[in-house]
N, C-alpha and C positions, 0 to 999 in steps of 0.2 A: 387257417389263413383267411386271411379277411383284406379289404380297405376299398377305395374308390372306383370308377368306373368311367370311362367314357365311351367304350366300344365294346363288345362282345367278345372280347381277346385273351382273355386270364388264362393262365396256363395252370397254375395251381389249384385243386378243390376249395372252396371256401365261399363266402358269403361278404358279396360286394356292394357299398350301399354308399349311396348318392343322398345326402338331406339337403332341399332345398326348398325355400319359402312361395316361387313365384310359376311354379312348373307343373301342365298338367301332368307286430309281426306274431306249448302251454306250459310257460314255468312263470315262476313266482319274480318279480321282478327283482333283478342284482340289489344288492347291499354293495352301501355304499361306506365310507370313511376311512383309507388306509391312505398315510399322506409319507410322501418320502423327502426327507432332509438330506441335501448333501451338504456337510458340513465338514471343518477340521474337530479333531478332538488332541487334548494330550496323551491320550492314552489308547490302546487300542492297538488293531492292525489297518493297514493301508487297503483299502479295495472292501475290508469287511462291510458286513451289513448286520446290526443291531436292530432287533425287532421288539420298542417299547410299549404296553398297552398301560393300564391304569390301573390293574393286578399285577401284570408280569415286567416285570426290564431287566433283561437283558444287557445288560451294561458292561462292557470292556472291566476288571477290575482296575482300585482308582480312580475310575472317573467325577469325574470334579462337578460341582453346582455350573461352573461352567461351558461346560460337555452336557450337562443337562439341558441348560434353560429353554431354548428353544423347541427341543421335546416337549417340555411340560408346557410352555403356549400353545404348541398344536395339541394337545393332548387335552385341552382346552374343551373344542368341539370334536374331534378326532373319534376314533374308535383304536386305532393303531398305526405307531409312528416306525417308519422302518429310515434308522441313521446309517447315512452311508458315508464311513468315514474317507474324506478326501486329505490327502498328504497334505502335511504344513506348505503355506504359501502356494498353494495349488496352480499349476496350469493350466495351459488348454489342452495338454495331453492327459491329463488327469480326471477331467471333467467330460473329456473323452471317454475314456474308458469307462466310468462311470455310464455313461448313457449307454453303451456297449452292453455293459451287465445288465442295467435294467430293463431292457429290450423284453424279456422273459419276467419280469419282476410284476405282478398283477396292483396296481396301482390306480388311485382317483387324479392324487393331484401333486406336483414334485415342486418343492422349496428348495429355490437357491439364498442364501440367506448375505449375499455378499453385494458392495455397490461403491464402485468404484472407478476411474480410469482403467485400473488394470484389470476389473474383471466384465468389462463390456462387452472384448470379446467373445468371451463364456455366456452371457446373458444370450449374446446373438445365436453362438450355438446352440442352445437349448431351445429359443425360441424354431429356430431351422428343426430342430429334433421334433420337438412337438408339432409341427405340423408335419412334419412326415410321419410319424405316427399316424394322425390323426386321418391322413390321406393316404397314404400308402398301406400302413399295416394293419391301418380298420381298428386303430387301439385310441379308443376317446379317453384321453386323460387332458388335465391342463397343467399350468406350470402357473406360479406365481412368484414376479420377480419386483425387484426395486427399481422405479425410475429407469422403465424400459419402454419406449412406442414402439408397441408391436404388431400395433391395427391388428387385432388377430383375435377370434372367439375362442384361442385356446392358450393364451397370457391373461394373466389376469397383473397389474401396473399398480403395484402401491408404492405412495408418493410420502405418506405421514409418519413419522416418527409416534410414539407413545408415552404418555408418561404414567408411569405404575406408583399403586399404594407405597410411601415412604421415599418417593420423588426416584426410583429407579426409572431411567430412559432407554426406551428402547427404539433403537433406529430404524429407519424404514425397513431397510434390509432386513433388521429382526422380525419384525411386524409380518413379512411375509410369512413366518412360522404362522400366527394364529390363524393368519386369514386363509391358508392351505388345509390348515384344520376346519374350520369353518365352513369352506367349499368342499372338502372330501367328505365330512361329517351332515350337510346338509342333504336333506329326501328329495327324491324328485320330485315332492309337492310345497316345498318349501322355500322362501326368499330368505336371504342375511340382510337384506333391507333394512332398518333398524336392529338388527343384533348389536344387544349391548356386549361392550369386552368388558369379561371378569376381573375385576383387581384394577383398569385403569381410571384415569382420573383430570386428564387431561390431552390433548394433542398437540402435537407439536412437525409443524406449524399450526395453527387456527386460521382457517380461512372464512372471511364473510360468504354473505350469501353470493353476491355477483362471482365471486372466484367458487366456488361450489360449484356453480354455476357452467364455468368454464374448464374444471378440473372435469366435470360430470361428461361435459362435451366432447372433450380429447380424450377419454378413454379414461381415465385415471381412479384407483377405487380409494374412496378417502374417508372419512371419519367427520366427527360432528362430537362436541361435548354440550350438554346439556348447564344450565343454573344448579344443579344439584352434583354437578360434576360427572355425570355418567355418561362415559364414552360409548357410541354406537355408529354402524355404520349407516350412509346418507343413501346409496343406491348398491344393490350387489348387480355391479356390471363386471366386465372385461375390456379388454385394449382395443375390443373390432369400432372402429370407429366409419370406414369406408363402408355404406350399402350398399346393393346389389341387387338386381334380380334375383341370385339363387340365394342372398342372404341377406334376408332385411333387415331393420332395425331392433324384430326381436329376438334375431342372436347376439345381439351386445346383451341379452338377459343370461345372466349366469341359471337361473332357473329356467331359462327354455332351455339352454347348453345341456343341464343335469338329465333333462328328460329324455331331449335326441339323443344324447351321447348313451342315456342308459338303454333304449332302445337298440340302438347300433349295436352295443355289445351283447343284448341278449337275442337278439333275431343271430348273430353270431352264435351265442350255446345252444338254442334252439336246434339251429339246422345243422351241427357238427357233434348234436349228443343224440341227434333225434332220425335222423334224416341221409346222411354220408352214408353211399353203399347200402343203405335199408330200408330204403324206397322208390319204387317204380316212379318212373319219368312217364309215366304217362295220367289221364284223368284221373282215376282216382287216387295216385299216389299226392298231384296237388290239389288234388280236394282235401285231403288229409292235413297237407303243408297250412294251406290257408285256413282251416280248422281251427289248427293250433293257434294261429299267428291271431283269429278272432278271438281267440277266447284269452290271448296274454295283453291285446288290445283292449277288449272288456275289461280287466281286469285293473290295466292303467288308468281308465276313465272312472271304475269303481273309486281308484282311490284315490281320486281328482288331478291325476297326473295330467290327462288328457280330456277334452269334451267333446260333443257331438262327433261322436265316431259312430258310424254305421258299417254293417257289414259290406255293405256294397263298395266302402274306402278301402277296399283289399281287392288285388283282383292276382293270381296265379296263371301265367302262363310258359309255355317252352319257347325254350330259347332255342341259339342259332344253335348250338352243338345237341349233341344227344342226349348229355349229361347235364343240361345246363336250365336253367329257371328263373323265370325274370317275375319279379313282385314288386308291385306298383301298389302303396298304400297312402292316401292320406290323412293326414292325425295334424290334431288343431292344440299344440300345448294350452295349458290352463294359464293366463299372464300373456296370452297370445291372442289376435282380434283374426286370423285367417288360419290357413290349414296350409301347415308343409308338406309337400309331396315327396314323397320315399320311394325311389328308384331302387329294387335291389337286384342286381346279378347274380346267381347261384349255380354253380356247377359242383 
């Protein structure tokens, strides 16, 4: 169990971590790229979950070029697309249960592929879902949705339609397939910053530079076609547009996101594969703890995830209970000009 913190309170064992920008963790770092679609299909069962890779699909029999498409865009950048088939003309109780099941689902980043009047409600919820996630249950995923202001470093807001080899269009809505692929399939040392998309050839709208300009400002993630036609994207942000003391302006960077969030979740296996019930709460059991957490930090900075880490940016102490561990680290993302400081609770 894992998620947030603001007092010493947690009742559950687990690993609670606070990432903020403005405020005075030894395994191999997570893989990342499994992107989850919820989508209707013709075929299939209701509530299932199809798990496509680029060898293997799994596919409902029947399934149509239609029931496809959207896979094979995330499958794009992706490594693995898991389709969650949602009932025709879906609800909000549908989209419900869906976030229900995925709760346990190990996931980067979830496509809703719809945009609409009637599914606004649903955009809302998911965006509500994803940050409770992200604050409550210590679970860093993002979501990317169509023509949503979500102010939020865990929406990612695309606005542009595509247009594909042989004049095929694909709506915004659709477009979130790729760019889910794209964001799950990307390393923590990597921007989508000019990532060209394969097969397109134009966008749709095209925006001048001043509207760039102003899409880039509210949050919105857009595209660019080049004189030779090659579609790429212009900045790889997200919808947080509101700064903050604990969150400055470079968590609107999808690649600071990829690294705190990967972070989060491996100081998470760390201390629940390594650490729960098998280590003394006393010196040298967090001499041990901070050991590890140096040497998975080194390791980040080796592979330019992170810079100017010193050991001294960790420090191990006991907390207010017996059982409990507060870790105080901070780490300078690489595409970052300061150091966020990492609060975490462990009991």
């Amino acid at each position: 169990m894992a998620g947030t913190w603001e007092s010493q309170n947690k009742v559950l064992p687990g690993a609670y971590i606070n990432i903020r920008t403005n405020e005075p963790l030894s395994i191999t770092p997570g893989d990342r790229g499994t992107v989850v679609i919820l989508q209707e299909m013709s075929v299939g069962t209701d509530g299932a979950m199809y798990t496509i890779t680029a060898t293997e699909a799994a596919w409902p029999d029947g399934a149509t070029a239609s029931d496809k498409k959207l896979a094979a865009e995330a499958l794009k950048k992706a490594k693995t697309v898991l389709v969650y088939k949602l009932k025709a003309s879906h609800k909000a109780a549908d989209v419900t249960a869906a976030l229900a099941a995925l709760k346990t689902v190990q996931f980067n980043t979830l496509c809703y592929p719809y945009d609409g009047e009637g599914e606004e409600a649903n955009k809302t919820a998911i965006a509500t879902w994803i940050k409770a996630m992200r604050d409550d249950e210590g679970v860093k995923c993002q979501a990317v949705l169509a023509n949503h202001v979500a102010d939020s470093e865990g929406i990612i807001n695309v606005v542009q339609g595509i247009i594909m080899q042989g004049n095929q269009e694909l709506t915004a809505a659709e477009v979130t397939a790729w760019v889910a692929g794209a964001t799950a399939g990307a390393s923590i040392t990597t921007s989508n910053t000019g990532m060209v998309y394969a097969g397109a050839i134009d966008v749709k709208p095209r925006m001048t530079k001043s509207e760039m300009e102003t899409a880039v400002t509210a949050g919105k993630f857009i595209f660019k076609v080049d004189t030779a036609q090659n579609v790429s994207v212009v900045y790889d942000i997200n919808s947080l547009t509101t700064v903050t003391v604990d969150k400055g302006k470079m968590f609107t960077k999808n690649r600071v996101i990829r690294t705190v969030d990967n972070i989060a979740n491996d100081i998470t296996k760390i201390f629940e594969a390594n650490y729960v019930g098998k280590v003394n709460n006393n010196d040298e059991g967090r001499s041990l703890l901070k050991a590890s957490l140096v040497d998975y930090f080194a390791t980040l900075q080796t592979m330019g995830a992170i810079q100017n880490f010193v050991t001294d940016d960790i420090t191990v102490t006991k907390g207010n209970d017996s059982d409990a561990v507060v870790i105080e680290a901070a780490v300078q993302p690489v595409d970052s000009v300061e150091k966020i400081y990492i609060t975490v609770n462990l009991s």
